[in-house]
Structure formats: structure tokens, C-alpha cells
C-alpha positions in Angstrom: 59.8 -22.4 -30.2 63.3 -23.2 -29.1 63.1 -26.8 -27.2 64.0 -24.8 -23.8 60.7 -22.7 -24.3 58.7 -26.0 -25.5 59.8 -27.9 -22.7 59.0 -25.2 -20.4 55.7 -24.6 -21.6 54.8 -27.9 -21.2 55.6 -27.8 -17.8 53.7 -25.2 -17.5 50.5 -26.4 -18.8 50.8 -24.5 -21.9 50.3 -25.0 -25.9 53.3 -26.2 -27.8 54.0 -26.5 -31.2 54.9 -30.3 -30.6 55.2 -32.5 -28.2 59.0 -32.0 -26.5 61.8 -34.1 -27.5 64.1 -35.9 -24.2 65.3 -39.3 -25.1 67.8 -40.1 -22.5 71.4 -41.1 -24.0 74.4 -41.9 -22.8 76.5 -44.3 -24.7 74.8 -43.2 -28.0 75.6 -39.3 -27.6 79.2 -41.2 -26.4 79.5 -42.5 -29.9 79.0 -39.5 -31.5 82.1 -37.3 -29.1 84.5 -39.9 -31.1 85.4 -40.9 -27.5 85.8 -43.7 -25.3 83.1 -44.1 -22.2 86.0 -43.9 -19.7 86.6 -40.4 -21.0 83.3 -39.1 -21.9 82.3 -40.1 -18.3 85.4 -38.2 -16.6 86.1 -35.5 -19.0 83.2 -32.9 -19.3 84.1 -31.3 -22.6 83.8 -34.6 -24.4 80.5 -35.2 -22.5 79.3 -31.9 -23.8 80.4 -32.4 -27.1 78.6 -35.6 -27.9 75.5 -34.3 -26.0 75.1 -31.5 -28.1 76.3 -33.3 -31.7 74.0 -35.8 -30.3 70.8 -33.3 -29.9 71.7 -31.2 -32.6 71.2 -34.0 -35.2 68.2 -35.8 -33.9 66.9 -32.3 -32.5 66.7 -32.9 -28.9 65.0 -29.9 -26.7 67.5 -30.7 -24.0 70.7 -31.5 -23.0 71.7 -34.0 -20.3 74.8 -33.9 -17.4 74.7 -37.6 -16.7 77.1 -40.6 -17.6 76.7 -42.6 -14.6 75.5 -43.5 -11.3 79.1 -43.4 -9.7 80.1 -40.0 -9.3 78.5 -39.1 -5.8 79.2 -41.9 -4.1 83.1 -41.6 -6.1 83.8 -38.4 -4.5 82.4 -39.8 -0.6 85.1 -42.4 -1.5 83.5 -45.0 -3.0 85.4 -47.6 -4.6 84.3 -47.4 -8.7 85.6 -49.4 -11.6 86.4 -48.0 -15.2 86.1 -50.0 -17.9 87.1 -48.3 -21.6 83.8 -48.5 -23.1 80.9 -48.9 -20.6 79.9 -46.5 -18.3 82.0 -46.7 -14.7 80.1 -49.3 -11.5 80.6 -49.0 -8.1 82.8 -52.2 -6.5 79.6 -53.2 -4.4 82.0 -56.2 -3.3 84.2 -53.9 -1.7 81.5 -50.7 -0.8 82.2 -47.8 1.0 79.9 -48.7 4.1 80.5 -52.1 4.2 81.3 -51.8 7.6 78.0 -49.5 8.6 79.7 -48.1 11.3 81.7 -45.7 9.0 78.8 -43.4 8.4 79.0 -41.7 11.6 82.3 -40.4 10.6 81.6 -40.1 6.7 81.4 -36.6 5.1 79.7 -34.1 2.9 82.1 -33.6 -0.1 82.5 -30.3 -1.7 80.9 -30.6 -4.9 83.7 -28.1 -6.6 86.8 -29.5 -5.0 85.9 -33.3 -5.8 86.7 -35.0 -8.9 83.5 -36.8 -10.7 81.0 -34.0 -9.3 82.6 -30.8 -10.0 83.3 -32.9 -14.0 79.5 -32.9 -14.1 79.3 -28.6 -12.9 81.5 -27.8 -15.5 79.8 -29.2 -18.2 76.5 -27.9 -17.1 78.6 -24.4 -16.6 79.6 -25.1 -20.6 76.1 -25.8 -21.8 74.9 -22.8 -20.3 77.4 -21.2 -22.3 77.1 -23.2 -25.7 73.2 -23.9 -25.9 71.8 -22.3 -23.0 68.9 -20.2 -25.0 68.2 -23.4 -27.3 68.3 -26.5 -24.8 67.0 -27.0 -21.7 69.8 -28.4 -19.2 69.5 -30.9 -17.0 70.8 -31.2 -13.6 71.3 -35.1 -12.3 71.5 -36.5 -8.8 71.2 -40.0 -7.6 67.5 -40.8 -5.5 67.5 -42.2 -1.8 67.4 -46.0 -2.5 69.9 -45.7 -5.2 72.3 -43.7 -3.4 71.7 -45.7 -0.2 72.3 -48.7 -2.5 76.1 -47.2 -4.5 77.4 -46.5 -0.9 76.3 -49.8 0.8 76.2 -52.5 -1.7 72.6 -52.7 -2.7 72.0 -56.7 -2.0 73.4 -55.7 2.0 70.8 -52.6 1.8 67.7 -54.5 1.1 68.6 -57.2 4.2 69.2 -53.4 6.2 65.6 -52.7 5.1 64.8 -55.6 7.7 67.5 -55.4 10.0 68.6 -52.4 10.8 66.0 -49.8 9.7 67.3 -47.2 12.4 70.8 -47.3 10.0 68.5 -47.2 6.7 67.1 -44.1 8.4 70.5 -42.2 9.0 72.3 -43.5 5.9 68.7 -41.5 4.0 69.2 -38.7 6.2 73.0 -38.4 4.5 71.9 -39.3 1.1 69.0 -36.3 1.1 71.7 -33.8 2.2 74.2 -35.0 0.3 72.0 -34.5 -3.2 70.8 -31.5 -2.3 74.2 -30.2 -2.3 75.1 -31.3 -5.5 71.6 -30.4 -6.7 72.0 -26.8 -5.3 75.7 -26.3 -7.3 74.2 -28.0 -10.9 71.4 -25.0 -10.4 73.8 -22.2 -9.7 75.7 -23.5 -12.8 72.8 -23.4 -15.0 70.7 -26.5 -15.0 67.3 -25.8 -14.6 65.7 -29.6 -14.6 67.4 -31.4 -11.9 66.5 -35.4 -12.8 66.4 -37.9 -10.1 67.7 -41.3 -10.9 66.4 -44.0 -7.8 66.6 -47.3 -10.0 67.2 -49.3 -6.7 63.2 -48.2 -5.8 61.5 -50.4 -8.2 63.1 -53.6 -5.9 62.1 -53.2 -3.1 58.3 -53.9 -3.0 55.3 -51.1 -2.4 55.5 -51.4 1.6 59.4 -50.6 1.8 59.0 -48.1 -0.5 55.9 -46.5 1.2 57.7 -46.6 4.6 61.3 -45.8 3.7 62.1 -44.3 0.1 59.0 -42.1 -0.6 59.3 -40.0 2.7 62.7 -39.3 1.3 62.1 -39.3 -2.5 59.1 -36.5 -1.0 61.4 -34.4 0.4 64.2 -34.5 -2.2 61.5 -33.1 -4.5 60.3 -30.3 -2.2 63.7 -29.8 -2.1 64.5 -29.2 -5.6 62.0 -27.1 -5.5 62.9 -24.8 -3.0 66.4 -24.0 -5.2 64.1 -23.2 -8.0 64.6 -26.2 -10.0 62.2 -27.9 -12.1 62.3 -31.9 -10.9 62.2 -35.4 -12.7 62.1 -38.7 -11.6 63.8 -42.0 -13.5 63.5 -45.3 -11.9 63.9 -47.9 -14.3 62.3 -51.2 -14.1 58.7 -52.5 -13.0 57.0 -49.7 -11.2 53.8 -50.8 -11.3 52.9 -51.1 -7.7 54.0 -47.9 -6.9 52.6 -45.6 -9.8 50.2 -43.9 -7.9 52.3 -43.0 -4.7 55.4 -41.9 -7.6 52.4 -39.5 -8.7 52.5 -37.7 -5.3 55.5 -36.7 -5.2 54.6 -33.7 -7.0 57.6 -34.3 -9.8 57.5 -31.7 -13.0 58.3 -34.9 -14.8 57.7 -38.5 -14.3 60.1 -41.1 -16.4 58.1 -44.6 -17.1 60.5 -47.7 -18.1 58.5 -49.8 -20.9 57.8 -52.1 -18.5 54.9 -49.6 -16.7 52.6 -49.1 -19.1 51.7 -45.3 -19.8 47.8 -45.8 -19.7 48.3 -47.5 -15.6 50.7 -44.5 -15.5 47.7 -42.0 -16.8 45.0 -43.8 -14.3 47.0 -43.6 -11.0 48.9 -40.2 -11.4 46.1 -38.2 -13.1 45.5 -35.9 -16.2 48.0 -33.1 -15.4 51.3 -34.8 -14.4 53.8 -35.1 -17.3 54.3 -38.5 -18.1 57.7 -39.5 -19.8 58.3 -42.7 -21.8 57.9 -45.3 -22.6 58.8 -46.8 -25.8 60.9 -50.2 -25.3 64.6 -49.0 -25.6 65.5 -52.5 -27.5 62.7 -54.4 -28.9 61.7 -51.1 -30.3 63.8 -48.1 -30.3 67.2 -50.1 -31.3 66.0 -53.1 -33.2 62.9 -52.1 -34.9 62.3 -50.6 -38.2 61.7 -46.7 -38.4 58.1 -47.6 -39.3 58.0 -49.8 -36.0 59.9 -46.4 -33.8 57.0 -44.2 -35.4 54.2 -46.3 -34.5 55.4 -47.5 -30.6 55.8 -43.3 -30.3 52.7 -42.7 -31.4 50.8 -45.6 -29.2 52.9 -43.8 -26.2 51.4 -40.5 -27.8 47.5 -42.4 -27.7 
């Protein structure tokens, strides 16, 4: 099986002839483009190349579009610092919507005619070229709370969760149509996983995200799924309280951070949703031995 067809037959329910193969890298595959971060993050071909060097040596089933959670909010206007060799960050001292009242007049940017977006098209547009039959390619948009969060300075957006929930609502209501967009241009380019990154979700405690972010995660999903795209969800850190409302969301994939153990994960989501994860990225992955990285996959595996 090529790792497209083993990916997709897992998400389909079907036998594979292993289990499929997405760790997530970004400054690792950057290492191997002979690059700086600053220009594998803003110039696609050098993104592409380390992807690919990246999964062709380890033998990745997929290849990924994303270098950061900047390039959305970037092209809405965002203020975003570059540094040479870590991945860009939004200037949350200086955000967009500092002054809230500038969403009323903010808009939708053109995924093509922007700068950081339409970087991210084209290299999906040149993996579908390069390793579209062998790699699945993913598609990457930011979630509600995290988008909510890059364009409003996320410590402001959690006091908005109590103060201003009306402006929470309508800054959502942007954020979902905004994604979509981009989502809907990644798909006609070629990716067929579109992953959702909502970080900011795992802050905000299981009542604010039942009330506010899963409405929105919901329909993000259904979403995706209307433009024909298969859909993942990432939110790093402590999910724990909200395992089992992340497992109705109806995601092809679900991403658990180390710190959500896969069994909980298994108990509140179910036998048939695709868990991914979750060996520790550093205890593990980077500092252990590669008798310690066999074992903590197989205990994932268990």
C-alpha cells in the first residue's frame, strides 16, 4: 500500500498492512530543507522540500502544509513576529482586535491574493504534483478558540468569555467563515485531510468549551465535510475534561497530546473513532533511547 491508500483505508474502517505513519513536524522536516524557520515558514518550496526529505527517510504516509499558527490571522492584518529559527508568533501585545470594535469593519481575505495563505496553497498545489499518489496531503486551518485567540490576544479572549459573550459570538461567527475559506482553496489544491489546530480549547475549562467552542468546532467539521475533506482535530495540552464531547464532533481523526491518555481517550470516544497520539514528544520521542521510542509506541499501540 502506498501511505495515501493506508491512511485512507484506515479511515475507512478497513485492513491495513500496518498501522499509518503521521508524526507531526515542523522544525524537524525544517532541518532537513537546509533552511532557516523564517524561510521554510514563508517560502513554500523549501516547506515542501523538507516535508517530503523529511517523510521520505523516516517513511511518513503523509505530508503536512503547516509551519505555524500565524498565517490566517497575518493575512486579516495581524501583527506577527519572525524570528530566524523558530516558527513566526502573533504580537498578542499589540493584536489585531485589540480594540473589539474593529471586527465590524474587518474582512474576509482572499486566500490567493494574500501573502502567508496563498504560501501554504502552493505547496499543497506542489505536493499534489510531487507525491500526490504516495502521500496523503494535509490541508491546515486554525480552530475557533485559537483563531479567536491569534486575532484578539488570547489572555483578553478568555476575560471576553465572561464579559462580552455576544462579541465572542460574532468574532466565532468570522473565525468559522474565515477557515472555511481557506479550507475550501487547500481542497481545490489537492489536500484531502484538512487538520484543525484549536490549542487555545484545552484552557478554557469543559463549560466554556461546551457553550462556546464546540458549537463552532461542530460546525467547522460538518463543514469540512461538506467540501469533501476528510477532518482532524489537534489541540495540544490537557484535554481530559473534554474527551468525550471532542469524540462528537464526528472528526475522521482525533490528535491526543501525551498529556490525555489514549485509554480515557478509547473510553469516552468509543471503538471506531481514530485516535492519534500520543507518545511524549520530549521525555520520549526526543530524549529517549530507540528501545524507549519502540516501547512508548507500542503501549500507545496496547
Amino acid at each position: 500500500m502506498t501511505g495515501r491508500e493506508r491512511i485512507l483505508a484506515m479511515l475507512d474502517g478497513k485492513p491495513t498492512d500496518s498501522l499509518p505513519f503521521m508524526p507531526m513536524t515542523m522544525m524537524f522536516a525544517c532541518d532537513r530543507s537546509g533552511a532557516p524557520y523564517r524561510d521554510y515558514a514563508t517560502q513554500y518550496e523549501l516547506l515542501v522540500k523538507g516535508q517530503i526529505r523529511t517523510a521520505q527517510e523516516f517513511d511518513f504516509d503523509y505530508v503536512n502544509s503547516m509551519s505555524d499558527p500565524a498565517g490566517e490571522a497575518a493575512d486579516c492584518g495581524a501583527p506577527v513576529k519572525f524570528f530566524p529559527d523558530q516558527p513566526p508568533a502573533l504580537d498578542e501585545a499589540n493584536a489585531l482586535l485589540t480594540d473589539k470594535r474593529k471586527l465590524g469593519g474587518l474582512k474576509i481575505p482572499d486566500p490567493y491574493t494574500g501573502t502567508r495563505m496563498a504560501n501554504r496553497l502552493k505547496a499543497v498545489g506542489l505536493y499534489r504534483q510531487r507525491v500526490g499518489k504516495e502521500k496523503l496531503i494535509e490541508g491546515w486551518i486554525e480552530g475557533p478558540a485559537a483563531q479567536a485567540a491569534d486575532l484578539r490576544g488570547i489572555n483578553t479572549l478568555m476575560l471576553d468569555f465572561y464579559d462580552d459573550q455576544p462579541f465572542v459570538t460574532d468574532l466565532f461567527e468570522f473565525v468559522l467563515e474565515l477557515e472555511l475559506t481557506f479550507a475550501k482553496a487547500q481542497v481545490a489544491e489537492g489536500a484531502e485531510l484538512i487538520g484543525v489546530g484549536d490549542a487555545a480549547a484545552s484552557l478554557v475549562g469543559p463549560k466554556i468549551y461546551q457553550d462556546f467552542v464546540w458549537p463552532y468546532e461542530k460546525r467547522m467539521m460538518d463543514g469540512l465535510r461538506a467540501l469533501g475533506a476528510r477532518t482532524r482535530l489537534h489541540i495540544c495540552g490537557n484535554t481530559r475534561p473534554i474527551l468525550g464531547l471532542m469524540g462528537q464532533l464526528g472528526c475522521d481523526v482525533v490528535d491526543l497530546d501525551s498529556l490525555a491518555t489514549l485509554a480515557e481517550g478509547r473510553a469516552a470516544m468509543g471503538p471506531n473513532q481514530v485516535l492519534l497520539g500520543n507518545i511524549d514528544p520530549v521525555h520520549v520521542l526526543r530524549n529517549g533511547t530507540p528501545e524507549e521510542v519502540y516501547a512508548g509506541v507500542a503501549e500507545c499501540h496496547r
